[in-house]
C-alpha atoms as an extended CHARMM CRD file, in Angstrom:
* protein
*
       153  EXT
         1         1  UNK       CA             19.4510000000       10.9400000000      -24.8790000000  PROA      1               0.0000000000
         2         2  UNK       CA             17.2350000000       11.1130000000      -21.8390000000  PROA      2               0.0000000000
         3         3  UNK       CA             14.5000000000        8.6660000000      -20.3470000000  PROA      3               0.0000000000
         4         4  UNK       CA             11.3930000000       10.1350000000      -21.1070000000  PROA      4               0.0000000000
         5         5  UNK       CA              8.5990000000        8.6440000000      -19.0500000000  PROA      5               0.0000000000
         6         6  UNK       CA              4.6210000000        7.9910000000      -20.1740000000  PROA      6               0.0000000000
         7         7  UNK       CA              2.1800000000       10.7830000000      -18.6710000000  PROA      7               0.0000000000
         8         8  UNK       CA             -1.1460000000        9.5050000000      -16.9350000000  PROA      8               0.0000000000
         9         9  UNK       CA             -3.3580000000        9.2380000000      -20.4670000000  PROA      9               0.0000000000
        10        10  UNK       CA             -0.6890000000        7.1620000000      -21.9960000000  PROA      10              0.0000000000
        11        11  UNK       CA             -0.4140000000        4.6190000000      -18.4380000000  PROA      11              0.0000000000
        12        12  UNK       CA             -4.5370000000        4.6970000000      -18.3520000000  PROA      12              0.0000000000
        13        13  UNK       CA             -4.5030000000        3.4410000000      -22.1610000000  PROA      13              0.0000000000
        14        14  UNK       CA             -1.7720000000        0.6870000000      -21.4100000000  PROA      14              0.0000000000
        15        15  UNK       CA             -3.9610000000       -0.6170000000      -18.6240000000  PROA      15              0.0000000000
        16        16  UNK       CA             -7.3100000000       -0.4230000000      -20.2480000000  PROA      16              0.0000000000
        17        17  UNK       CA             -5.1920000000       -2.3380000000      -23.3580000000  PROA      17              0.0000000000
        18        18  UNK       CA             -3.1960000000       -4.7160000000      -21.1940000000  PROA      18              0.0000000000
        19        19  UNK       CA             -6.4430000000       -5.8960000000      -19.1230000000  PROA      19              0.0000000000
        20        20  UNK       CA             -8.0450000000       -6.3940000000      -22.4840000000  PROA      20              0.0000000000
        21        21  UNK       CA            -11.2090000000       -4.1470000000      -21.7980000000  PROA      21              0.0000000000
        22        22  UNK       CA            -12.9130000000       -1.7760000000      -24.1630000000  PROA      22              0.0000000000
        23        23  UNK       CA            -15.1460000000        0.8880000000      -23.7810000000  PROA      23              0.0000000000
        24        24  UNK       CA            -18.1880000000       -1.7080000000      -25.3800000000  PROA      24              0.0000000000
        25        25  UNK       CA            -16.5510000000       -4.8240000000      -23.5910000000  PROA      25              0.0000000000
        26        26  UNK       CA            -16.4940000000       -3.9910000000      -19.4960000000  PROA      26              0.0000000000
        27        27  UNK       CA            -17.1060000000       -0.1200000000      -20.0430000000  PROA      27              0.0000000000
        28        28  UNK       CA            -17.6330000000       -0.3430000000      -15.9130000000  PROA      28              0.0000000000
        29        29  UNK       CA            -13.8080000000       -1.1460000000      -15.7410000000  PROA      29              0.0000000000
        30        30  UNK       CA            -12.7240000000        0.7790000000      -18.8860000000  PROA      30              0.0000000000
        31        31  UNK       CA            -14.1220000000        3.6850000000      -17.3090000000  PROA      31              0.0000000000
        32        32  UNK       CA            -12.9860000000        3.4520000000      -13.5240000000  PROA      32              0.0000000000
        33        33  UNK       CA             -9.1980000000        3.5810000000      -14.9330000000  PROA      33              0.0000000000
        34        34  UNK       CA             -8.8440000000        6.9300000000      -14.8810000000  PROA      34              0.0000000000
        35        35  UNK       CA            -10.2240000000        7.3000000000      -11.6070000000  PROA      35              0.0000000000
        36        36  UNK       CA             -7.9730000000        4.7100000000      -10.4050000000  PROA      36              0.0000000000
        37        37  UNK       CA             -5.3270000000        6.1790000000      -11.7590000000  PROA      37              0.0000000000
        38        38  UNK       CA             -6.1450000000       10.1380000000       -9.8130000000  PROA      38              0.0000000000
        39        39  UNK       CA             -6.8480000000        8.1890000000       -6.8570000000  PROA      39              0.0000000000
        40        40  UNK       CA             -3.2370000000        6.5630000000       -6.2390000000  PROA      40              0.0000000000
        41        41  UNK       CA             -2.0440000000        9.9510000000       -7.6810000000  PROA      41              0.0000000000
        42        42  UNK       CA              0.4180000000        9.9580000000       -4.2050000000  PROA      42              0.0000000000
        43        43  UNK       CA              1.9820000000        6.8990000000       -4.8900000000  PROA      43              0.0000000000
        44        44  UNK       CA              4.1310000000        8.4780000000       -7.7420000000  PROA      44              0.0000000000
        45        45  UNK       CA              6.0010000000       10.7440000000       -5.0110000000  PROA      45              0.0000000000
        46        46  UNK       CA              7.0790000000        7.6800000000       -3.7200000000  PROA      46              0.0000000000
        47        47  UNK       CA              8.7780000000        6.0040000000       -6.7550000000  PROA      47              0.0000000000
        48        48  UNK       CA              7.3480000000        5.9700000000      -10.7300000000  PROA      48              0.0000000000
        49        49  UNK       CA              6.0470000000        3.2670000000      -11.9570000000  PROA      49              0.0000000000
        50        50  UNK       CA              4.3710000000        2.6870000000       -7.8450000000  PROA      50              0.0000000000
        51        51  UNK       CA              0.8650000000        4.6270000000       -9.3420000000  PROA      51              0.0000000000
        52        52  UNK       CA              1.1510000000        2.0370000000      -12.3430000000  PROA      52              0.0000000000
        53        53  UNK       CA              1.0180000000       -0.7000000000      -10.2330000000  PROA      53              0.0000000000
        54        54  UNK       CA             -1.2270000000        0.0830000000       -7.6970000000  PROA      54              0.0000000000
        55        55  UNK       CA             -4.1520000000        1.3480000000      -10.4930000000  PROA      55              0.0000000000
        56        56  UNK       CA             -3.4670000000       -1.7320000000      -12.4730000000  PROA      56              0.0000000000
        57        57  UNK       CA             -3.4770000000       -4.0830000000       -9.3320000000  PROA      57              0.0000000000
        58        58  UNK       CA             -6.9660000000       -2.6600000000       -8.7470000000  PROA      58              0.0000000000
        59        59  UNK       CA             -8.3460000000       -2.2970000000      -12.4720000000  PROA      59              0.0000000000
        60        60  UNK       CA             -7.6450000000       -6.5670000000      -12.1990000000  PROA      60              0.0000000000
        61        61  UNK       CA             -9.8020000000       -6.6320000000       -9.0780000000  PROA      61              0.0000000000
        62        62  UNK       CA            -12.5080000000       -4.6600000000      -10.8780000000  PROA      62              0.0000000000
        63        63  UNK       CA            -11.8680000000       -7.2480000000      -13.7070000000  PROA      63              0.0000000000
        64        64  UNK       CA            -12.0510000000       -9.7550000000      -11.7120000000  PROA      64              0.0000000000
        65        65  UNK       CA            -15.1380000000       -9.0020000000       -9.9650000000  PROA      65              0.0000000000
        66        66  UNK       CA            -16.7020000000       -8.8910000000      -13.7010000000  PROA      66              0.0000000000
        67        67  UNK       CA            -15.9390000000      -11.8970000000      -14.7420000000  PROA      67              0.0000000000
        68        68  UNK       CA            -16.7510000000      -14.0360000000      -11.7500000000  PROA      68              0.0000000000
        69        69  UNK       CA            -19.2210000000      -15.6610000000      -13.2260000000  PROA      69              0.0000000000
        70        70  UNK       CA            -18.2220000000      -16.5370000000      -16.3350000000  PROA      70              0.0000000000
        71        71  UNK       CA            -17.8000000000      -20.5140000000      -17.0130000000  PROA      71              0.0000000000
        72        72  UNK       CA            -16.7610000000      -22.6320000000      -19.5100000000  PROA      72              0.0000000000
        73        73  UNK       CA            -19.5750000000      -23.6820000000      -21.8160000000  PROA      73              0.0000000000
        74        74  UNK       CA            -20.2730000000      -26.6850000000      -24.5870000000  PROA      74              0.0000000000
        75        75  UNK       CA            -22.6560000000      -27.1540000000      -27.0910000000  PROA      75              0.0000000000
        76        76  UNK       CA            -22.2930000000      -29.9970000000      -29.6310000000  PROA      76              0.0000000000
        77        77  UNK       CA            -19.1810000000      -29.0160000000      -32.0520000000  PROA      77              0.0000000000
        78        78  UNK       CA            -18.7120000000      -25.5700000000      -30.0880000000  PROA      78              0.0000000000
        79        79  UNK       CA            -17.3380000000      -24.3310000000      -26.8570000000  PROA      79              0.0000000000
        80        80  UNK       CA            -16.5200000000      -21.1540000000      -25.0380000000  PROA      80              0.0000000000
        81        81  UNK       CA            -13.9640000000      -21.0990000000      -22.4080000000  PROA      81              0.0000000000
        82        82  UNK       CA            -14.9090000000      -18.3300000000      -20.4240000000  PROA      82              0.0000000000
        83        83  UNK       CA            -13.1260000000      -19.4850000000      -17.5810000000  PROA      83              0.0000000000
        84        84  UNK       CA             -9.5220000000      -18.2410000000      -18.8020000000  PROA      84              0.0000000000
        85        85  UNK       CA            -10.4620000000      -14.8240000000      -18.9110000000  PROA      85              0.0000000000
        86        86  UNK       CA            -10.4350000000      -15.0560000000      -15.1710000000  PROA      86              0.0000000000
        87        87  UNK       CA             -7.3310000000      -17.1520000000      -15.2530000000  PROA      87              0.0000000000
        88        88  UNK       CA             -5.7040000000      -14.4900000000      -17.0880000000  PROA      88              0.0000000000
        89        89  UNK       CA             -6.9520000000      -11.4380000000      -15.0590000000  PROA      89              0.0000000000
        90        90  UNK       CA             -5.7560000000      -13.4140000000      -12.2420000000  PROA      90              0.0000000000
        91        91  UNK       CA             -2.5480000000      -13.5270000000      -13.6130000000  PROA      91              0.0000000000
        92        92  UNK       CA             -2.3180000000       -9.7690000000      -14.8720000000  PROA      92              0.0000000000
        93        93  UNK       CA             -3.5840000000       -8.7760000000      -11.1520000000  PROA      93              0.0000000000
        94        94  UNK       CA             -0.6240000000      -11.5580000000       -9.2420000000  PROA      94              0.0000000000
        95        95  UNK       CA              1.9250000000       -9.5550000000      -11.6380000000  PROA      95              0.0000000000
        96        96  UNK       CA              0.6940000000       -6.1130000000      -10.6950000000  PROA      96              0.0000000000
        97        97  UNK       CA              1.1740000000       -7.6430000000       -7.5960000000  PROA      97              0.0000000000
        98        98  UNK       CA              4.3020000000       -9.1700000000       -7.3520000000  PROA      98              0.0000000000
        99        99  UNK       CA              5.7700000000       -5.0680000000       -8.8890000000  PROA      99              0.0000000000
       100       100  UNK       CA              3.8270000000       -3.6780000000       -6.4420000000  PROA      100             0.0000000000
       101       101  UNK       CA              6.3310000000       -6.1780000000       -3.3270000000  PROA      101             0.0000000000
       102       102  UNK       CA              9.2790000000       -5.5670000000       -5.1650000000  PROA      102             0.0000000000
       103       103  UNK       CA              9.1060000000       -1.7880000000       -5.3890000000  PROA      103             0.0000000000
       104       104  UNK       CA              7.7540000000       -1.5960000000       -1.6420000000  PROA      104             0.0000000000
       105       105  UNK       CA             11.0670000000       -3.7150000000       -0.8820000000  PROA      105             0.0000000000
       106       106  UNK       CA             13.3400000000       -1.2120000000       -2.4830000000  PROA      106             0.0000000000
       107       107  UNK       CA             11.6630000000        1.6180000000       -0.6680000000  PROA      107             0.0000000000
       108       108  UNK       CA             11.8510000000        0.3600000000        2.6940000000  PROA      108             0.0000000000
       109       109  UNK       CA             15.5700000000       -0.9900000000        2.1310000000  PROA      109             0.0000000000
       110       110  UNK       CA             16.5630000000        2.9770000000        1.6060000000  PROA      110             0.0000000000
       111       111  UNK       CA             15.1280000000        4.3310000000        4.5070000000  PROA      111             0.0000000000
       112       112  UNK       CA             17.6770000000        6.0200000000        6.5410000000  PROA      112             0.0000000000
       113       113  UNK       CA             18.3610000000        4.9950000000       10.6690000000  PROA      113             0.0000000000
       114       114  UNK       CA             16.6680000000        6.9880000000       12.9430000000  PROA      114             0.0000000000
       115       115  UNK       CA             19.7140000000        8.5200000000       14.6810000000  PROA      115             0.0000000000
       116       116  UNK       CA             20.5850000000       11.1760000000       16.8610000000  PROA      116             0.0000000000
       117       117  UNK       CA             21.1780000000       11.8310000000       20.7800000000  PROA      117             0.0000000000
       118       118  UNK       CA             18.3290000000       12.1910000000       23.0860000000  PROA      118             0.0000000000
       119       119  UNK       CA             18.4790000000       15.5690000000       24.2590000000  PROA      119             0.0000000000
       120       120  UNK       CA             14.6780000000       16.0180000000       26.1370000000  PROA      120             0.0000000000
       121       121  UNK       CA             14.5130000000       14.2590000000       28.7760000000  PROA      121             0.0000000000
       122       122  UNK       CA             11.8960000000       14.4110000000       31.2120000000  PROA      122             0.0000000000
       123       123  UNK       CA             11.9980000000       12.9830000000       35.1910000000  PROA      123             0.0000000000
       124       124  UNK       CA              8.7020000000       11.8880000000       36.8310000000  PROA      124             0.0000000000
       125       125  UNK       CA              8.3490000000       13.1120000000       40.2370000000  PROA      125             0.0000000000
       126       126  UNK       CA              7.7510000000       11.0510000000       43.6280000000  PROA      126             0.0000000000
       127       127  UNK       CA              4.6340000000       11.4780000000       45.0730000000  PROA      127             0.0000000000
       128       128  UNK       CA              4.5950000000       13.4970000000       48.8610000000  PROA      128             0.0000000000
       129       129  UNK       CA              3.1330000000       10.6900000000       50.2760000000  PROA      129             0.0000000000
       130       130  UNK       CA              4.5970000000        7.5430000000       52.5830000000  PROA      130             0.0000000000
       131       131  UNK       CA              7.0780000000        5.6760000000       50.5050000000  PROA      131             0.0000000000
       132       132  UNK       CA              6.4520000000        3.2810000000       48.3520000000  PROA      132             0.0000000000
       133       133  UNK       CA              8.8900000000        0.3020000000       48.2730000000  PROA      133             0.0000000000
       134       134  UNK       CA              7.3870000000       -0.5750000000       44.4330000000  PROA      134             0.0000000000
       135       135  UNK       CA              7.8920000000        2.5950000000       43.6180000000  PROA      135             0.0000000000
       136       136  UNK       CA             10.2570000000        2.4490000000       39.9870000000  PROA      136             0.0000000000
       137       137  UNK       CA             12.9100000000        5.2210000000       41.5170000000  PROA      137             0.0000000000
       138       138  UNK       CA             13.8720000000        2.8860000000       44.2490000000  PROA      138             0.0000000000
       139       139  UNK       CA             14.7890000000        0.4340000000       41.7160000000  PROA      139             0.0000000000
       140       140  UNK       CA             17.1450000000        2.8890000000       39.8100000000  PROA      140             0.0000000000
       141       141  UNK       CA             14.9550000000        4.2280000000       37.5200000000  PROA      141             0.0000000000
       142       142  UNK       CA             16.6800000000        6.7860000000       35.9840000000  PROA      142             0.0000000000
       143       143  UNK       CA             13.9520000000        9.3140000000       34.7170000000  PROA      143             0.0000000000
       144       144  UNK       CA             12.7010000000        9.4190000000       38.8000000000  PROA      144             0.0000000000
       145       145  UNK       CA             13.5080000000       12.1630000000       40.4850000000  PROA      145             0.0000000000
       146       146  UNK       CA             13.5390000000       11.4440000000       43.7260000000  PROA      146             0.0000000000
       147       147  UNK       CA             12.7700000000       14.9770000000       45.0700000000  PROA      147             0.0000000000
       148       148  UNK       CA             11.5950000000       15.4910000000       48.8290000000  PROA      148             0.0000000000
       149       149  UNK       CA              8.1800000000       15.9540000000       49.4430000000  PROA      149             0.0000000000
       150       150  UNK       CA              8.8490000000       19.7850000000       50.5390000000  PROA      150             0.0000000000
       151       151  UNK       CA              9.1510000000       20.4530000000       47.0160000000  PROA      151             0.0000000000
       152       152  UNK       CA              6.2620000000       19.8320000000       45.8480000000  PROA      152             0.0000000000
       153       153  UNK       CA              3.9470000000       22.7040000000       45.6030000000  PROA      153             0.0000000000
């Protein structure tokens, strides 16, 4: 039995749930998922759950920015902690965050070695003009071509 992976609607749902917005409660956030999620569309060549990460990274920041100015409040027998809903966010966004390093890490470990054998290789010519002791070909440069000055045209 094969792996069958969510589709885009499904991963925009699981963010909207897992940030704990609604489309009454932060409908500015709730609604910029799915445009989040288009707009790191190339990050699932790259590896699957990248696109995840990167939309639900920035659906915390949006969060964030929303509840920024929420603060604890108290009022005789009753009190609102506003303040952990930032906490939280803050946590959701350091996990997306944290996915986001360790997926990066496996992608860079696989890159393959530039190899190969240099095969163009071009000389730089001496000018026709009185000799330069500075000049890089008299200190073995090996792309100088030291040419004589009749050659130049």
């Amino acid at each position: 039995m094969g792996c069958i992976g969510i589709t885009g609607p499904e991963s925009v749902a699981q963010i909207q749930a897992d940030l704990g917005v609604s489309a009454s409660v932060y409908a500015d956030v709730y609604n910029t998922v799915p445009f989040l999620w288009d707009s790191f569309a190339d990050k699932a060549s790259f590896y699957p759950r990248l696109q995840y990460a990167y939309t639900r990274r920035e659906a915390a920041d949006m969060l964030l920015g929303a509840l920024r100015t929420n603060v604890d409040a108290e009022r005789l027998h009753s009190s609102v902690s506003l303040s952990q809903l930032f906490e939280n966010a803050s946590k959701i966004r350091q996990l997306a965050q944290d996915l986001i390093d360790e997926i990066e890490k496996k992608l860079s470990a696989n890159l393959a070695p530039m190899t190969g054998q240099i095969t163009n290789k071009t000389g730089r010519r001496v000018p026709p003009f009185a000799p330069n002791p500075s000049n890089p070909g008299y200190r073995g440069d090996p792309l100088i071509d030291m040419m004589p000055p009749e050659t130049f045209g």
